[in-house]
N, C-alpha and C positions, 0 to 999 in steps of 0.2 A: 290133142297137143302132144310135141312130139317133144321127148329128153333133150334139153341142150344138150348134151356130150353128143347125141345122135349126128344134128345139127352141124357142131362145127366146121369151118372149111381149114383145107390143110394153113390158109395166109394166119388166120386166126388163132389155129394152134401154135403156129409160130409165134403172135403176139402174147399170149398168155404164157409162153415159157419164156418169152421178154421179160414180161414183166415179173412173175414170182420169179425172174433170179435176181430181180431189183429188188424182193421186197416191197412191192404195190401192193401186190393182192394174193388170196388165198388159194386153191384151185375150186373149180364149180363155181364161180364167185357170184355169179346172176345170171339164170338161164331165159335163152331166149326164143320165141317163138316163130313162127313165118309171117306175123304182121308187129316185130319187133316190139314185141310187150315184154317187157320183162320185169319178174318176181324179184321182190326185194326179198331173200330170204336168209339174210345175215346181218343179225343184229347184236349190239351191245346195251344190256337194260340196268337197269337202274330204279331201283325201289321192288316195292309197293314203300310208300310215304304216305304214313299215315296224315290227313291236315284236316284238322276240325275247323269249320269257320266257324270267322271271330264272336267274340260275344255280342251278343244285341245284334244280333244279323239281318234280323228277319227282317222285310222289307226292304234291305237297304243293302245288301253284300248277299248276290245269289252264286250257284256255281259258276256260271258266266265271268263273274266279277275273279272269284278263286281261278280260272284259268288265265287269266289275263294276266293275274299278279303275277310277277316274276320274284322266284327264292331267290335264284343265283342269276350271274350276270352269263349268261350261256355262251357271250362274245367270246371268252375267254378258255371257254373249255376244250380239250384237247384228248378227249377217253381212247382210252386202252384197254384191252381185254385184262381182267381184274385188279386195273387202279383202284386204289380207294378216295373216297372223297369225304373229307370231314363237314358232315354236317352241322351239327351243334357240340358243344363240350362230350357226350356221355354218346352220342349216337354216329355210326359212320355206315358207307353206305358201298356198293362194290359191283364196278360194271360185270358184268357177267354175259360171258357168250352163250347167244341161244342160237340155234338152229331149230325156227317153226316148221311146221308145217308147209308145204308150198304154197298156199296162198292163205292163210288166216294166219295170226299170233294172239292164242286166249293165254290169259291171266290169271295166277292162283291168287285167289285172295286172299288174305292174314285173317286170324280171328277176328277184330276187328272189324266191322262191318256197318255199324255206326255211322261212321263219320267216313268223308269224301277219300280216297285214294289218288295220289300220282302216280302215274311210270314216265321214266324219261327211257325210248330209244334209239341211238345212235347209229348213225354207218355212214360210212365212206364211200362215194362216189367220185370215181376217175374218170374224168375226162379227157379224152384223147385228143380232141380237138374242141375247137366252138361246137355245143350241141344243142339243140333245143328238144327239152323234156315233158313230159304231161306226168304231174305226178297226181294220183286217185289216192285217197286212204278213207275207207269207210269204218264205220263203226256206230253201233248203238249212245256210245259215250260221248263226252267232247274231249274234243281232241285241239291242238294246236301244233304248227310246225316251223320249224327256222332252219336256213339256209347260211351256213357261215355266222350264225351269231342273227343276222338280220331274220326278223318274220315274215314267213310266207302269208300265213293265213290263220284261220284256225277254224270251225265246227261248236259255236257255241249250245246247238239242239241236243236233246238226250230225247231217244226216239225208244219208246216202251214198247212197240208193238215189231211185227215184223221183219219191217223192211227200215235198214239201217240207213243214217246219214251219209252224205259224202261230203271231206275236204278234198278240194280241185286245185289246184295249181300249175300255172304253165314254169318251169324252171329254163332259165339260158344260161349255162355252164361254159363257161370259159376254159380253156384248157390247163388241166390241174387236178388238184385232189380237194375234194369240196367237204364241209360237215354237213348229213341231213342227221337235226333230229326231231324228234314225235314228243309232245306231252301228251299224255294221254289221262285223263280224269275222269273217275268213276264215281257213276252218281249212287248214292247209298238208295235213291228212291226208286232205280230203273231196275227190272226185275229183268231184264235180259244180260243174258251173260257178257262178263267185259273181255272182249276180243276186237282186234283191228285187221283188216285185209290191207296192206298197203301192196300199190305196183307204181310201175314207170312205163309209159311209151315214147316210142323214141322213133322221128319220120327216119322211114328206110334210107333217104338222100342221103343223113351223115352216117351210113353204114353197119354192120351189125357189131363190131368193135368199140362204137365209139364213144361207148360208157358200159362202165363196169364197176363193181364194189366190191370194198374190203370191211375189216374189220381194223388196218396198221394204220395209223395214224402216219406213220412215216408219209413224207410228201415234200413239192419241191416249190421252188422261191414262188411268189405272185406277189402281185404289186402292192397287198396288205403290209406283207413282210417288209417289204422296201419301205412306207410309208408311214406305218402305225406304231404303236408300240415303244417304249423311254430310248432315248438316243445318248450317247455320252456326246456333250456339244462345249465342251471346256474341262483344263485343271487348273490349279494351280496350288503350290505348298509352303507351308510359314518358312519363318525366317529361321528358326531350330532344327527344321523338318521332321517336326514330331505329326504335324497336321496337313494332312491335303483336305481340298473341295473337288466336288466333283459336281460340273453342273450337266443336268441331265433336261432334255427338250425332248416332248411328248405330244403329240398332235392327239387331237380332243374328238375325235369323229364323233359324231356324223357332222357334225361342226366344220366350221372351216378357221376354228383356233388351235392356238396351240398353248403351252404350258410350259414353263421354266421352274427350274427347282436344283436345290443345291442337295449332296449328300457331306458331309463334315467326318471323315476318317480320318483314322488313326496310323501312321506308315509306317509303325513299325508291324502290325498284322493285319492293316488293311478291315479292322473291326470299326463299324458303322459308328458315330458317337450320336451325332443328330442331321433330323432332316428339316430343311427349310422351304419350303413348301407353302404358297397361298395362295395360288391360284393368279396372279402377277406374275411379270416378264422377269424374272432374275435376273441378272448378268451383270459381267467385268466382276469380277472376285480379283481382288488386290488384295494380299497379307503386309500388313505394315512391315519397317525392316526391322521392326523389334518386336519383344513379346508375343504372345497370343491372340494377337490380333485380327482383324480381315474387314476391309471394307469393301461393301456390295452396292448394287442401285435396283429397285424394282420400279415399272413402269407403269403407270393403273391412268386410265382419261390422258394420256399424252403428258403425265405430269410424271417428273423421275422425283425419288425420294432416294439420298445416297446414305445407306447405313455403315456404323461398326460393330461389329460386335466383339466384344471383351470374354472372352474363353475363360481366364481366369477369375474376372469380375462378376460375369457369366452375366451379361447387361446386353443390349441390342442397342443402340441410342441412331436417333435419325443427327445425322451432322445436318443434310442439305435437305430440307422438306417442299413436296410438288413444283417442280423447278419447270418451268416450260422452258423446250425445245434445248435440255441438258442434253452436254457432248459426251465426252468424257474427262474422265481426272488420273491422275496417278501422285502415290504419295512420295512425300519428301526423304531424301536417303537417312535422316535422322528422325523421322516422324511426328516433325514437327505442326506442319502443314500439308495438306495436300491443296495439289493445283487441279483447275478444273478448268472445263470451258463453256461456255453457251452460246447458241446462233441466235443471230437478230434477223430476222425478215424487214424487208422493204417494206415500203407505202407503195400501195397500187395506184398507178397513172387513174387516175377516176375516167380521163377521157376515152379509155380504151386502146390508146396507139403508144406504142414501145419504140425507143430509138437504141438500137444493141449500140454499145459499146464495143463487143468485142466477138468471135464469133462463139466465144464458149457463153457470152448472152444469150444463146438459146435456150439453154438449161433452166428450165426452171427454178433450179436453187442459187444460180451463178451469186445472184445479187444477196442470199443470205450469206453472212460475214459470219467466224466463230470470233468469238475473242476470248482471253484468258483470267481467269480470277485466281484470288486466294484463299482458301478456308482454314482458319489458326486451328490448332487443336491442343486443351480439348474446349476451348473459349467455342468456339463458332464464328469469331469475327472474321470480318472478311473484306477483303481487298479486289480490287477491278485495277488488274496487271495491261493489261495491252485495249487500244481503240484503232480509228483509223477509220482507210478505204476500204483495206483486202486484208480477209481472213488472216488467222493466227494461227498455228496450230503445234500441238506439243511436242516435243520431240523427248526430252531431259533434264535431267536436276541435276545439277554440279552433286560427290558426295559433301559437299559442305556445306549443303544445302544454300547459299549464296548468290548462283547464278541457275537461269534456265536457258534452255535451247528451245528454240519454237522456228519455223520456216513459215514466208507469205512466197506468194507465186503469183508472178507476173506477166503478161503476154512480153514476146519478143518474139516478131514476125520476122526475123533478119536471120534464126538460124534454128534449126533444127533443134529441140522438138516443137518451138514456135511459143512455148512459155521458158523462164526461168524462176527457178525456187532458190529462192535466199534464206541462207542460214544464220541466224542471228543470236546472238548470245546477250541476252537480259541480265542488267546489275537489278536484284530484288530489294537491295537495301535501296537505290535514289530512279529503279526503273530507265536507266540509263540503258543505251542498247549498242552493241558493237557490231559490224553487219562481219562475218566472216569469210563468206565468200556467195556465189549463186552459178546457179549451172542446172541445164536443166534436165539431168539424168539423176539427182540424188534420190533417195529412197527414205533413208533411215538415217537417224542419228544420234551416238550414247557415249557418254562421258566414260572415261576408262576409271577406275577404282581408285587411282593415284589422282585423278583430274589433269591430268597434263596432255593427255590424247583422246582424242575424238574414235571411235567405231565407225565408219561411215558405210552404207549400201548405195549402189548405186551404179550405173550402168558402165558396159567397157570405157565408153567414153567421159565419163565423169567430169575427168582431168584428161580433156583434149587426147592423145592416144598412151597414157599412161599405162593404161590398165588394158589397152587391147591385144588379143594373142592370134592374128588371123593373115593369112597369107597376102602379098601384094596386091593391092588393084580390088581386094574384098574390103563390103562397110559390112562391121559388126554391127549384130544385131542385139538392138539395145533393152531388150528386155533379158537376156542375157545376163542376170545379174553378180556384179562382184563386191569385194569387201576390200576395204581398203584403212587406213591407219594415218590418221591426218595429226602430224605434230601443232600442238594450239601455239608453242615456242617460236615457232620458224614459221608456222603457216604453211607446213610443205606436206604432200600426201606421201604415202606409200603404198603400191598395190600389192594386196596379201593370198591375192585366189586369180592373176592372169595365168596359171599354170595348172589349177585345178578347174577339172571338166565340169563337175555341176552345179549347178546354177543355185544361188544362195538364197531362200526363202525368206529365214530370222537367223539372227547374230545375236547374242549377249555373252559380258566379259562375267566371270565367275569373279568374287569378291574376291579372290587373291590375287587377280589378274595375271596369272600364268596360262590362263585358259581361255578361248573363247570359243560358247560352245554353242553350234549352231546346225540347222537343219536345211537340208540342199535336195532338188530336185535332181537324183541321179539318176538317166535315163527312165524307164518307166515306175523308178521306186520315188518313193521321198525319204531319207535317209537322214540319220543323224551323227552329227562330226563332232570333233574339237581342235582346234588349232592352238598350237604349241606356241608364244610369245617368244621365249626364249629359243625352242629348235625348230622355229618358223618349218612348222611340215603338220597335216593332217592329220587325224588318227580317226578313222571309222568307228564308233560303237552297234555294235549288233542288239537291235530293238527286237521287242516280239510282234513288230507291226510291218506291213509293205508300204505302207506308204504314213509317211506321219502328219499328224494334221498338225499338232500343237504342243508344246513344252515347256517347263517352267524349270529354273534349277531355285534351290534353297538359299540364301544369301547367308548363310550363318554354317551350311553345312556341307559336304561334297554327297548330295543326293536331289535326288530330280523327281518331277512326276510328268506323264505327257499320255499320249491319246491316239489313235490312230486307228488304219483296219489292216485288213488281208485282203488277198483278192476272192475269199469266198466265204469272210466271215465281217459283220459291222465292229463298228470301234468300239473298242475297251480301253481304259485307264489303265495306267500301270504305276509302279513304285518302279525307278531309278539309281541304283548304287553307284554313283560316281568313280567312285573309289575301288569298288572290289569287281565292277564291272557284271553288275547280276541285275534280275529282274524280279517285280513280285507282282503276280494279276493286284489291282486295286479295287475295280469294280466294274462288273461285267452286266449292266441293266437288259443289254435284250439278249440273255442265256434264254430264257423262260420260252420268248417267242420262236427262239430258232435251235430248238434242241429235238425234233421232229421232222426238221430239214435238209434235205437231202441235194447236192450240188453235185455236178460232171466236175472231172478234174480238170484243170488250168496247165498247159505247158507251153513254153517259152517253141518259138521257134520263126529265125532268120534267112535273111536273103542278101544277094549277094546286088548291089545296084549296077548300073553301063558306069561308073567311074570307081568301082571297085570296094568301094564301102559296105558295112554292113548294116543291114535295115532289121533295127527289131518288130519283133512281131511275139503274139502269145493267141493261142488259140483256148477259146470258152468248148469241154465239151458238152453236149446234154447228159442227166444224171442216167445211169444205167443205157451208158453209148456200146453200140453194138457195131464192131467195123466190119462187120457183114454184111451192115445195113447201108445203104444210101440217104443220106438228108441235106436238106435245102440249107443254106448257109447265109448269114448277115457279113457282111463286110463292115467294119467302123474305124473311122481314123478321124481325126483333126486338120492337120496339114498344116497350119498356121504353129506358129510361136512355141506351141509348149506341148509335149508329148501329153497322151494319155496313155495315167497313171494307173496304178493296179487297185487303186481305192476300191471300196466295197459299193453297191450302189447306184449312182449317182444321178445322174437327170437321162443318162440313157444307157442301163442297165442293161449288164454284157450278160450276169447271170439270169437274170428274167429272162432275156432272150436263147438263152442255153437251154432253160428249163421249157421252152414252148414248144422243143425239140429242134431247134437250131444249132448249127455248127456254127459258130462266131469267131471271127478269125479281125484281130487288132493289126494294126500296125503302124508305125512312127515314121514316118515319111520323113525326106532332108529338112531341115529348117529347123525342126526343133531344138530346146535348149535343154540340159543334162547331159548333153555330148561332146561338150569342149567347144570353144567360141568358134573355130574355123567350120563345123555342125550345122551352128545355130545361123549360120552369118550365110549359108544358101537361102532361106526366108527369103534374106532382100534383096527386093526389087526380080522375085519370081513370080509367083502372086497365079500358081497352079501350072507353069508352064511345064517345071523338073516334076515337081511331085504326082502330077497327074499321072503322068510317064510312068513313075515309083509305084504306082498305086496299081496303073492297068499291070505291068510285070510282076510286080509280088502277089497279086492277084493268079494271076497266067500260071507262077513257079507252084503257088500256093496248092490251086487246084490239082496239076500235074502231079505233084505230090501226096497227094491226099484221095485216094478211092472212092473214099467213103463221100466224098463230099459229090452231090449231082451238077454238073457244070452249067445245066441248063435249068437252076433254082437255086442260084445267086442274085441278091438282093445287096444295095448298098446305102449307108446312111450317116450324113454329117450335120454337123450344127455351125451354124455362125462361120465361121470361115470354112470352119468344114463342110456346111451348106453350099458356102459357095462351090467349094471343090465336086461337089455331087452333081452342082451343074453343069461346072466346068469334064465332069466324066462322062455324062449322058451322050454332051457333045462330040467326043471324040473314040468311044465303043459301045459298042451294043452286047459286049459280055452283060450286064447284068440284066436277067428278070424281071428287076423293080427298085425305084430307087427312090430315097425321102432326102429332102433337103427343109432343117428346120435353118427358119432364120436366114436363108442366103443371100450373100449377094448375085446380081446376077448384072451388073452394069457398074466397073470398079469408077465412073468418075461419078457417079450419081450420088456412091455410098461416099468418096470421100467429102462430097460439099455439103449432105444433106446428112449424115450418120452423126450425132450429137462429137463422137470419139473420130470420126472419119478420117480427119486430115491430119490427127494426133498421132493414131494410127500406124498412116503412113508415110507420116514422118520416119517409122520404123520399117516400116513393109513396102516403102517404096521411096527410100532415103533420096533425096535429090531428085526425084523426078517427079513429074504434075503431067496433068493433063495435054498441056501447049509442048511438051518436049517429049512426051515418050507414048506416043499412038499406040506403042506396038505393044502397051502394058493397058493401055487404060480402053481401049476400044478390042483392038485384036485376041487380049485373054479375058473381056468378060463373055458370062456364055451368053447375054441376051444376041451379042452377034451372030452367034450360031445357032440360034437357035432351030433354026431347019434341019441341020443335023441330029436331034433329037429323035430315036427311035424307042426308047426305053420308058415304057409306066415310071411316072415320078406324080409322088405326095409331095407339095409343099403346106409346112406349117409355118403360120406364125402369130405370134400375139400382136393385136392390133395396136398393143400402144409400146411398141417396139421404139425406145429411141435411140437404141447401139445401131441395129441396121433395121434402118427406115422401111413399114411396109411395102411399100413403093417398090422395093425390089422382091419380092416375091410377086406384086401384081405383075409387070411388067412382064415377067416373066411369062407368068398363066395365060396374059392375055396372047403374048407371042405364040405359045403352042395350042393355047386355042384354034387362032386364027389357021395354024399350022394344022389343025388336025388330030393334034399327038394326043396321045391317053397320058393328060394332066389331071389330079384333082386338088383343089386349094380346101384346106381348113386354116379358118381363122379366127384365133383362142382371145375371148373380148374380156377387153380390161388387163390382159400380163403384158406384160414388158418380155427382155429379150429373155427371159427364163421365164417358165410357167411352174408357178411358185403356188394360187391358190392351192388347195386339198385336192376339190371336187372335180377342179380342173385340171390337172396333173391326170389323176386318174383316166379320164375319157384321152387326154391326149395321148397319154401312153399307152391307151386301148385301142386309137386310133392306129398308131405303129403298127400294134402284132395287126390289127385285122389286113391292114394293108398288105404288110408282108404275108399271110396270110390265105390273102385275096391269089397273089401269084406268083407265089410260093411254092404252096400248098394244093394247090386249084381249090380253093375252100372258100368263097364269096360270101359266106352267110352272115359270118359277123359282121363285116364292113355291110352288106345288105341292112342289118340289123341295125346298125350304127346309123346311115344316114340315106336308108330310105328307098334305096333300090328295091325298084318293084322285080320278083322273079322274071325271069324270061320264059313264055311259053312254049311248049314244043308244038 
């Protein structure tokens, strides 16, 4: 056997000075041989632990049983060379680097000798790509092993004589940084000394690089990170703003549950008071508008129970107990009452045959109705406010607590968007109702602090072209949204944001009503504002977040708490100072998870379009990017309605894909909203014609630009309208390598008669035109007509019970490039809808992606082999 350092090839030395100048690994890290075995000979241990089994053993608890038992929860652990770890009150314990021997690791053992011993060994394995591994560990003892928290196997024989046992295991490492570690248990009755050989083999195919080990825990995103671990998922803060909550959502693996929980701080230091926690759905945290209050609901068998709890009283008390098919509530601006609602489901036809009423009758919930109730407090009496044909649903409380706002929505096929929502104002004292207006672009609706004006959201067209800012001959695009100011007096609007670029997400007026303070999608951020009453003009606040999800202001105080991420770190809470204009972290739940993680940097960078505009873009790099180096690239955009944003995350994850060694290059194509309505108002009635265009050039300038990036391993990938656009690109270049379309459409008249949302849609995206008038939209740009033009590998995904866009248009598709010839493959995710939301499902699909990208890419086939079955090719 020949020295690795001998060994090396010059490509290799390069990689390993890649890497230790990232910080992966050490040098000599694992050598390797001419039939790629290689010595695991760098570990972190841990113990001798002393563990006597229990009393009354005999018979019934052998060492077998003592290695099975787990002390700690291994999932969790995350060693470093001389961390310590608190075992019990008086005893702690200290990873410790060894360097064995080349192939054995023997063990000194403590006085002690009585009773059973543990060692826990640690190390890090890098994977470079998908690899498939054989890992060997022999030894006279037993032994046990895990993978990331999961067990591989374990050696329950204790072999007294000779020749030692073996644990065997096959390992498939995805690309990334993995935990292996060993228990290892010494039997007091085996007379042979406690020592373990551990190795790996690894086929020559995936190359002699393409696993290596450390001892640094440092490591970069995988889709654990993305997935596992407490998530900040709400805030909101009292009426004093002495107190926020924070609610936190944690997925339960191996499980496909998940878990809701509140934390209860304190805003002036952000010090923990209580946690609420039971293993139920928490959610909607309401603080009354006075005292110490806060009312919650947890959800347990489909039945909600809505609580308060009294801070001062220090009491928990159920107002509303197991309520089927509860909506939501919100309380009274004097708190007196809160309002609530509940859905009624239908009586099913017994005979089997449905006659729709109307086309959104398809829906399965069409025909369940909400309606509004009353719950007194602190009585519990209660009142049923609203009946009827069609839903009810809340909007506002007068503050004089007096009257409410609630909207129904009605079909009206005579004009765009083909319903209208009516806004009605309820007398509470005789239930008397005033209808105020209907239109079928509103959003939102909130009582201004005085009661005399309305807040209203709701699209340019709200009020016929009141609120639109877009050149002649353009229809704005009505998702586009604006705020506007409706006198309850006159009945007359006012528009408050046709002059401001981005698009308004939430509004609320501050209890003095000089303010109203809201959060807008500003091109790729989400931003938070406040609008002047009196000097009618904006004022931006600088958050510590890029994109914001959520916020609440204090109604008794000028201070806020809200929630959001970065482009490279998950959401955190914050404190709010209205006033002095400052921040304070609140609560930061997944520090723990990703304080070992390592991200490429993120920068911003634009293009210039054929009408002279500028197209944003941001490029994801791989962590420890070398522009010496050449690498394969993801393309991702949207195309439709609403840019993508810089969130952390999300269902197709820029940093994951950076981290697989990807160059990932975003970019916001025309249409979008965040850009000022004449922006957003390209969208309609384009439907992939412009933006494809935008997509193949900023691509073109992109690469031209960029070195480092291999023009011939670019890869591109949309969802849902952005699906469609992947197909619509296949069709029209053959720049890309490989390309995935989740969700697409691929036939625009199919999706609008048949897509649950379809004709709603486009009502937006293809304002005034249909099928019978505009061929040159609905046949000409979907891509099922071109399909022959197809030269480019495309994955499509989709979940089978997809009812935004119907399967139908992914089949259609496959079968057309079937027939065609083209290198298509279909996966399709059973049981999700247009987001794949299961756990376990997520996961494979998203493994699905890299393998694909992967596949041709990378020229690395093995995972997708792995994944679904491909038998190797013979030579």
């Amino acid at each position: 056997m020949f020295p690795f350092i001998e060994q090396i090839t010059a490509l290799s030395r390069k990689f390993i000075v890649y890497f230790l100048a990232i910080g992966f690994l050490t040098p000599l890290t694992a050598q390797t041989t001419g039939k790629n075995n290689m010595q695991l000979d760098q570990w972190l241990r841990l113990g001798p632990i002393t563990t006597p089994l229990p009393a009354y053993h005999k018979d019934t608890f052998q060492l077998k049983d003592l290695l099975a038992f787990e002390p700690m929860e291994t999932r969790e652990w995350q060693p470093a060379p001389n961390t310590v770890l608190q075992w019990d009150r008086s005893t702690t314990f200290r990873w410790n680097p060894i360097s064995p021997a080349p192939d054995t690791i023997r063990f000194q053992l403590p006085g002690d000798t009585h009773h059973p011993q543990i060692i826990f060994l640690a190390t890090y394995l890098n994977a470079r790509r998908w690899v498939k591994a054989e890992l060997r560990v022999k030894s006279h003892h037993l032994l046990e092993a895990f993978l990331d928290g999961e067990k591989l196997g374990d050696k329950t024989s204790s072999e007294s004589g000779k020749k030692p046992g073996e644990l065997k295991q096959t390992l498939k490492l995805e690309t990334g940084k993995h935990l292996l570690i060993l228990k290892a248990v010494w039997d007091p009755g085996n007379t042979n000394s406690w020592s373990i050989t551990p190795s790996l083999s690894v086929d020559k195919k995936f190359g002699g690089d393409a696993l290596t080990i450390s001892l640094s825990p440092q490591k970069v995103m995988d889709i654990h990170h993305l997935l596992d671990g407490p998530k900040v998922d709400g805030v909101s803060i009292s009426a004093d703003g002495k107190y926020a909550t924070v609610t936190i959502r944690q997925t339960l693996p191996p499980t496909d549950e998940s878990e809701s929980y509140l934390e209860l701080r304190r805003v002036k230091d952000g010090k923990l008071v209580q946690t609420f926690r039971g293993g139920t759905a928490l959610s909607r945290i309401q603080w009354a508008p006075g005292g110490e209050k806060f009312a919650y609901t947890d959800t347990k068998d489909k039945k909600t129970t809505l609580w308060i709890v009294d801070l001062t009283a220090g009491t928990t008390t159920p107002i509303l107990k197991d309520v089927e098919e509860f909506g939501s509530f919100l309380w009274s601006p004097e708190g007196s009452f809160i309002i609530y609602s509940i859905k009624e489901k239908p009586e099913e036809d017994k005979r089997g045959v449905k006659r729709l009423t109307s086309p959104r009758d398809r829906w399965e919930w069409f025909r369940t109705h909400e309606f509004l109730y009353r719950v007194n407090l602190p009585s519990g009496t209660r009142q049923r406010l609203t009946a009827g044909k069609l839903s009810t649903e809340i909007s506002s409380v007068s503050p004089d607590g007096g009257h409410l706002l609630f909207t129904r929505t009605v079909d009206n096929y005579r004009e765009r968007p083909y319903t209208t929502t009516v806004l009605c104002e309820l007398n509470l004292s005789d239930l008397s109702v005033d209808t105020l207006f209907g239109s079928g672009w509103l959003n939102r609706a909130e009582w201004s602090p005085d009661g005399k004006t309305l807040l209203l959201l709701g699209s340019p067209e709200l009020f016929g072209d009141l609120g639109k800012n877009v050149p002649e001959g353009m229809i704005a695009n009505d998702y586009d949204t604006q705020a506007y100011l409706y006198d309850l007096a006159s009945r007359k609007p006012s528009p408050i944001s046709r002059d401001f670029d981005p698009s308004i997400n939430k509004a609320v007026w501050s209890r003095s009503g000089r303010w109203i303070y809201l959060s807008a999608t500003d091109g790729e951020y989400v931003r938070f504002y406040r609008y002047s009453i009196a000097g009618k003009r904006y004022e931006r606040l600088d958050l510590e977040t890029d994109v914001l999800d959520d916020f609440e202001v204090a109604r008794n105080r000028e201070m806020g708490v809200y929630y959001g991420s970065r482009v490279t770190y998950p959401a955190r809470a914050f404190v709010v100072d209205l006033k002095k204009k400052t921040h304070r972290l609140l609560s930061d739940p997944a520090a723990a998870d990703f304080k070992n993680v390592q991200f490429g940097r993120v920068e911003r960078w634009t293009f210039t379009n054929a009408r002279g505009d500028e197209i944003e873009g941001r490029i994801y790099y791989p962590p420890g990017f070398d522009p010496q180096k050449q690498y394969p690239c993801i393309v991702y955009y949207y195309g439709g309605t609403v840019p993508v944003t810089r969130e952390f995350g999300g269902r197709y994850p820029k940093n994951l894909f950076a981290a697989q060694g990807y160059v990932v290059y975003v970019l916001q194509p025309s249409g979008a909203i965040g850009y000022g309505q004449k922006f957003s108002a390209y969208h309609v009635n384009d439907w992939g014609n412009m933006v494809a265009q935008e997509i193949i050039d900023g691509v073109g300038k992109f690469l031209d630009s960029h070195p480092f990036v291999d023009k011939q391993r670019v890869g591109c990938i949309g969802a849902s309208y952005g699906g469609f656009m992947t197909m619509t690109l296949v069709t029209k270049t053959d720049m890309f390598a490989a390309a995935i379309s989740h969700a697409g459409i691929s036939d625009i008249s199919s999706y609008w008669g048949e897509g649950y949302w379809g004709y709603l849609y486009s009502s937006v995206a293809t304002a005034n035109s249909f099928p019978w008038n505009r061929r040159d939209i609905y046949v000409d740009r979907s891509p099922l007509f071109h399909a022959d033009k197809v030269s480019t590998p495309l994955l499509l995904l989709h979940g089978d019970a997809d009812h935004n866009v119907p399967l139908g248009e992914s089949d259609q598709f496959y079968v057309a490039l079937k027939l065609l010839g083209k290198d298509v493959e279909y996966i399709r995710v059973a049981d999700q809808d247009h987001h794949i939301i299961n756990y376990h499902k997520r996961i494979i699909w998203q493994k699905t992606i890299l393998a694909w990208f992967d596949k041709w890419l990378k020229n690395q086939p093995e995972w997708w082999e792995e994944l679904y079955g491909e038998k190797e090719k013979k030579e």
